[in-house]
N, C-alpha and C positions, 0 to 999 in steps of 0.2 A: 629630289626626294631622298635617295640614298646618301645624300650631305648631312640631312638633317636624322636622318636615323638613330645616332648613337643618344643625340638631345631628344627624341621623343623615346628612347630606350627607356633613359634616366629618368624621365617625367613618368612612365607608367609605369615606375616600379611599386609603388604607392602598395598594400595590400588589399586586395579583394573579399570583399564577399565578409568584412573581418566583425560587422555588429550589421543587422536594422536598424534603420530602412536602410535598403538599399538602392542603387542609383542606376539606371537603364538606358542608354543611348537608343532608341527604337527605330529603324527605318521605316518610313509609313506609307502605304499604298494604298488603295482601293480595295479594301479585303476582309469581308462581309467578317469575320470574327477580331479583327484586330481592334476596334472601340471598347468591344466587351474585356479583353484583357487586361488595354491599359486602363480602362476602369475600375477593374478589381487589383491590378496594382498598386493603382493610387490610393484605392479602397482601405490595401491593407497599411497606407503609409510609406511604401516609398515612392521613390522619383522616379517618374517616366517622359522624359523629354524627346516630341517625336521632330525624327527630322524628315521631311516630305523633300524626296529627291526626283527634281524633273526627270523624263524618260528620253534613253536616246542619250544617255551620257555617257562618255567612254568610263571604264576603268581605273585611270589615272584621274579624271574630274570627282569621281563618285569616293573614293581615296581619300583624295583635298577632301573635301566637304564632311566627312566621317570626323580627319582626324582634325581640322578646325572645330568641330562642335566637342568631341570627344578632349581635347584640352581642357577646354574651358569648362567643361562637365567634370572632368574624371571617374567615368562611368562604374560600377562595378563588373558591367559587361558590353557588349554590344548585343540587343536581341532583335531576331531576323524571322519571318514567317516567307514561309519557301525560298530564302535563297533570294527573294525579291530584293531588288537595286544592288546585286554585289555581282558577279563575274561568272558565268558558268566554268572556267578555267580554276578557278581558286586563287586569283591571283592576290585580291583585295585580303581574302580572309590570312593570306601567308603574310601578308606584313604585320597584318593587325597581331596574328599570333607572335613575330618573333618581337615584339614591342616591349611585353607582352597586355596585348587587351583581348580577352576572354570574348568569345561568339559565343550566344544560344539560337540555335538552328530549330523552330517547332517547321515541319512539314507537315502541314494540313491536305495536300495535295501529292501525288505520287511524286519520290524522287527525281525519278530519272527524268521530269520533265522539268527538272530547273537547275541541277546541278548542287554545286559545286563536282566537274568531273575531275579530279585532282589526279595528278600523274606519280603521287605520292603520296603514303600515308597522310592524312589529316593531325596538324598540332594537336598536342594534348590538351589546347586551351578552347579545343573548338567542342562542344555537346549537343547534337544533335537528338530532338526528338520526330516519330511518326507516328501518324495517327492511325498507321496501318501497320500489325502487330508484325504482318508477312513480309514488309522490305528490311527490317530490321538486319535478316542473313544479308540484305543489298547494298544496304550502306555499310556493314564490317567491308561487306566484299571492297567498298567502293574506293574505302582508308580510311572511315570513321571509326576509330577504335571506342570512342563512348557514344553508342546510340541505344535510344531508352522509347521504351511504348509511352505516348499519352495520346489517348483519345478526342477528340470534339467534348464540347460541352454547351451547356446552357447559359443562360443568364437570370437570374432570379426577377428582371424586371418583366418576364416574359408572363408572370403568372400574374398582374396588375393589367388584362389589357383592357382599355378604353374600348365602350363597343360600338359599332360603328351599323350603323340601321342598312347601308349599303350590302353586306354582307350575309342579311339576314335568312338570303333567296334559301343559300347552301342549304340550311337544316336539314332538307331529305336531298340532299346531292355527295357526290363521290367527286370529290376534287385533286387536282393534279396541279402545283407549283414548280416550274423547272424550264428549262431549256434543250434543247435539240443538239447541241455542242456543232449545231453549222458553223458557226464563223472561227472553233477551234478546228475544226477540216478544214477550213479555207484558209487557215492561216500556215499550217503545217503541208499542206497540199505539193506536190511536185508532181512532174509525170510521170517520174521513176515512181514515186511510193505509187499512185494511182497502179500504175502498171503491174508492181508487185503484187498489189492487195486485189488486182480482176483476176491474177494467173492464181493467188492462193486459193481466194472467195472463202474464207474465212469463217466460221459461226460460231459466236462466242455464246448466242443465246442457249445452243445444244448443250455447251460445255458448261455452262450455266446450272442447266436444267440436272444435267448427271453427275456434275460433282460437287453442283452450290457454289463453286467459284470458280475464276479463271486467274493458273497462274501464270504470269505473265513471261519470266524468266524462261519456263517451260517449253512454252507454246511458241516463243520467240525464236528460242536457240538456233533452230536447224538458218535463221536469216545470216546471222550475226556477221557472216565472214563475208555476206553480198556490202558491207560497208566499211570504210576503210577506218572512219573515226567514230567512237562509239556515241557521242553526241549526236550524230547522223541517223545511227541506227535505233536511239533514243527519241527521235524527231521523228521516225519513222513507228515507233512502237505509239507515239501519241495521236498521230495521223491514225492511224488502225484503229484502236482502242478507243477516241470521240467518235471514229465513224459506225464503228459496232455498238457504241451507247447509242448512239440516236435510232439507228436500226433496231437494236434493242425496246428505248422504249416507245418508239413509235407500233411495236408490234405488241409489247401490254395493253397499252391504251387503247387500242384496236381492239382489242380482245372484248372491252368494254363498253365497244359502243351502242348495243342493247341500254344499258345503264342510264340513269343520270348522271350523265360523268360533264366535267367543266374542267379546263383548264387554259392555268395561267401563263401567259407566256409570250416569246416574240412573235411577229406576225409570222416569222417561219414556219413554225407548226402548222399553217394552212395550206403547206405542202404537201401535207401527210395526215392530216385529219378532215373531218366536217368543219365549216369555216364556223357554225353556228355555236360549237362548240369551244372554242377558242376566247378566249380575253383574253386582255392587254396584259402587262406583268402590274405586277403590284409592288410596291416597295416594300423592302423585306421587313425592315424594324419598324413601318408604321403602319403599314397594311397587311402585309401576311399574316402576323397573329392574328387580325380577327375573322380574316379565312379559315386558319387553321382551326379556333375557335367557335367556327359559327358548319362548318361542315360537320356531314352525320359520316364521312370516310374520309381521311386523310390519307394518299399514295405515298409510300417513297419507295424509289428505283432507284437501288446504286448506279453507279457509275463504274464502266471496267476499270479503271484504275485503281478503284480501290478493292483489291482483293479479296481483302476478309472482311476493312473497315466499318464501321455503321457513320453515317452522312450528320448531317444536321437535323434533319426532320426530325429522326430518332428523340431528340431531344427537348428539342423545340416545339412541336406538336404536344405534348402532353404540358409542357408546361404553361402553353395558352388554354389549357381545360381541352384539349381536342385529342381525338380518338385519329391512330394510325396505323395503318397493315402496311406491311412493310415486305419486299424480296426478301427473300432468305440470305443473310451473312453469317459469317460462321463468328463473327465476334459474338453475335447477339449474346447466344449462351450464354459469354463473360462477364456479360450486363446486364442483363435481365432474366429473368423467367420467364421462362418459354409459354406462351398460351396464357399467363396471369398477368405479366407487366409489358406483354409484347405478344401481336399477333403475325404472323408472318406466312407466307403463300411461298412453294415451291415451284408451279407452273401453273399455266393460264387458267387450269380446271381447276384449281386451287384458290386460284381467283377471284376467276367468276362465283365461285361458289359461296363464300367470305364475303366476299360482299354481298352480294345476294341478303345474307344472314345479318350482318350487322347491319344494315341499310334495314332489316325490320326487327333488329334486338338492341333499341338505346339503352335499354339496364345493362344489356353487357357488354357493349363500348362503354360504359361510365364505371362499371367495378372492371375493366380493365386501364382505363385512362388514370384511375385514384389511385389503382397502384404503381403505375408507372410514374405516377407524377412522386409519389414516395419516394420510391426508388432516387430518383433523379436530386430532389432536396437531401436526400441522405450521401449520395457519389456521386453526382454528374454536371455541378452547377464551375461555373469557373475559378471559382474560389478553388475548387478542390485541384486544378488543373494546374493551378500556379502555385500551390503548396506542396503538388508532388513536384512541380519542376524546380521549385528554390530546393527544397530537399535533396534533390538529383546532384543539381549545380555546387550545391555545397559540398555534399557527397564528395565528389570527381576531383572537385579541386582544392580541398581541406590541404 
C-alpha cells in the first residue's frame, strides 16, 4: 500500500466538490435511515454509488475495496453513517485523508460507540456531523476540528401510507414500537463491566426525571481512570447506558399497564411485560407507518445515548398522520412548539395522565399532529438534511 501511495496521491488531486451533481462513494449497512438519504441524493441529481462491505473485515481489506471503487468513481467524497465499515482507530480515514479523499462522518447514533478514537487531531478533509447537539464539545474534544449539528429527519414518502385493515385494532390503543437493547448488553457485556455497574447501581431514570437528560461525560468521569484505553471505557459507557434504557423503558411501559397499551417488538419484552401484550416487530418502512397511523397514542422513549437528541418517531409519526407524546428532550424546543406541534410528559404522573386525555380527545391529537406534520414539510424532511450537509461540506472545504 504505501508503494502505491504517491500514484493514488496524484490520481485524487482532481478538485472537489467544484460544480453539481456531485459524486458519493457510500459505505452501506443495514441502517434504517441510509435508503432515505441516498434517495434524496439521487433525488437531487447526483451520484451515489453504495459499496456493501462484508463484516469481519480487517482494515487493510476494507482500504482495498474503498480505494478500488473510489478510482474508478472519483468520488467527491467518501460518506459514512456512524463510522460503520471503517476502523475505530482511524486508521482507514488517515490515508484516505493524506490522498486527499474527503470523509463525511453523519452520526445518527452516539460517538463514542463507534469511533473513529484517533490519537491525533482528525484531517482537515474529514467533517463530521451528530444528531446530538450535546457530543459536538465530544467530538472537538475527540480531534474533529469540523463538527456540525444535523438532526434525524423524515422522508416525504411517509405521508402516502397504504392502509393496511390489519392495523385497524389500534384506534383506541396506546402503542409502543422499539426494542429492549438486550442483545446490545449482551454484546458489550464483561464481568468487569457487569461488576462495575452492581457496585455503582446506577439510575439514570431519576436523573432523567430532575434534569430532563443525562450527561453522559459527567456521570461517567469519576470511572475513567478504572480503564486503561478509552475505547474500553467507551464499550463500557455503552454496556451501562442499553442496560439503563431498557430498565428505563420497561419501567414507562409498566407504568401503563392500566391502559390499552400494545407493543411491538422482540419476543424479549416478555421478560418484562404481560405476554398478551406484546407483538411481533413490524417492519419499519412497510408496516410501522400504518401502526403509527392507525393508533389513537404513539410512544417515544429516548434512548440514554442520546442526551438532548429527538429519535425518529419524532418525525415519522406525524408524517404517517399519527399523533405522538414523547419523553421530554431538551432538543424538542429547537424543533417544535411545545404543547402545539409536540406533546411531551416529564414522569410517569405526566404520563399517565396524557394519555388518559388524549386516548378521549381525537380533535386534539389531530390539531396537534396537523401541525406537527407542518412543521416537519417545512424543516425536517431529508431533503433539508442533505442541503444543510452539502452546504457545510462546501463551506469547510471551499
Amino acid at each position: 500500500m504505501k508503494s502505491e501511495l504517491p500514484n493514488l496521491k496524484r490520481h485524487f488531486q482532481y478538485k472537489k466538490f467544484k460544480a453539481p451533481p456531485y459524486r458519493f462513494l457510500f459505505l452501506k449497512y443495514d441502517y434504517f435511515l441510509q435508503n432515505q438519504l441516498l434517495a434524496e441524493l439521487r433525488r437531487q441529481g447526483h451520484q451515489a454509488i453504495e459499496l456493501a462491505l462484508p463484516k469481519h473485515l480487517s482494515a487493510k481489506e476494507v482500504l482495498r475495496l474503498i480505494l478500488e471503487e473510489a478510482v474508478k468513481l472519483r468520488p467527491d467524497a467518501l460518506l459514512v453513517l456512524n463510522n460503520m465499515g471503517l476502523d475505530q482507530q482511524g486508521t482507514i480515514i488517515g490515508v484516505l485523508a493524506r490522498l486527499p479523499l474527503p470523509v463525511i462522518l453523519w452520526y445518527l447514533d452516539n460517538y463514542r460507540f463507534s469511533g473513529p478514537f484517533l490519537t491525533d487531531e482528525a484531517p482537515g478533509q474529514i467533517v463530521a456531523f451528530s444528531s446530538d447537539k450535546a457530543l459536538l464539545p465530544t467530538l472537538n474534544q475527540a480531534g474533529f476540528p469540523h463538527a456540525f449539528y444535523l438532526p434525524l429527519a423524515t422522508d416525504s414518502s411517509y405521508s402516502a401510507v397504504r392502509h393496511d385493515d390489519r392495523f385497524k385494532f389500534l384506534r383506541e390503543k396506546v402503542s409502543y414500537v422499539g426494542g429492549t437493547f438486550s442483545k446490545m448488553v449482551n454484546h458489550f457485556h464483561t464481568d468487569e463491566y457487569e461488576a462495575l455497574y452492581n457496585e455503582w447501581q446506577p439510575d439514570f431514570t431519576a436523573a432523567k426525571k430532575k434534569n430532563g437528560q443525562v450527561d453522559l461525560d459527567t456521570v461517567f468521569a469519576p470511572y475513567r481512570e478504572r480503564f486503561l484505553t478509552l475505547d474500553a471505557f467507551y464499550n463500557y459507557i455503552a454496556y451501562v447506558v442499553f442496560r439503563e434504557t431498557r430498565r428505563y423503558r420497561v419501567g414507562r411501559l409498566t407504568t401503563l399497564l392500566d391502559e390499552p397499551l400494545v407493543v411491538y417488538g422482540i419476543d424479549d419484552w416478555k421478560n418484562y411485560l404481560p405476554e398478551e401484550i406484546v407483538r411481533s416487530p413490524v417492519a419499519y418502512a412497510l408496516e410501522t407507518p400504518n401502526v403509527y397511523r392507525n393508533s389513537a397514542v404513539n410512544l417515544s422513549l429516548a434512548t440514554f445515548q442520546q442526551e438532548t437528541a429527538l429519535n425518529q418517531r419524532l418525525f415519522d409519526v406525524p408524517m404517517c398522520n399519527g399523533f405522538v407524546l414523547t419523553d421530554w428532550q431538551e432538543s424538542l424546543a429547537d424543533h417544535f412548539k411545545l404543547d402545539e406541534e409536540v406533546v411531551y410528559f416529564r414522569n410517569d404522573d405526566e404520563l399517565k395522565d396524557k394519555v388518559r386525555y388524549f386516548l378521549k380527545h381525537p380533535a386534539a391529537r389531530d390539531r396537534v399532529t396537523q401541525k406537527a406534520r407542518e412543521r416537519i414539510w417545512r424543516e425536517h424532511l431529508m431533503e433539508h438534511r442533505v442541503n444543510t450537509m452539502l452546504e457545510t461540506v462546501k463551506r469547510v472545504w471551499a
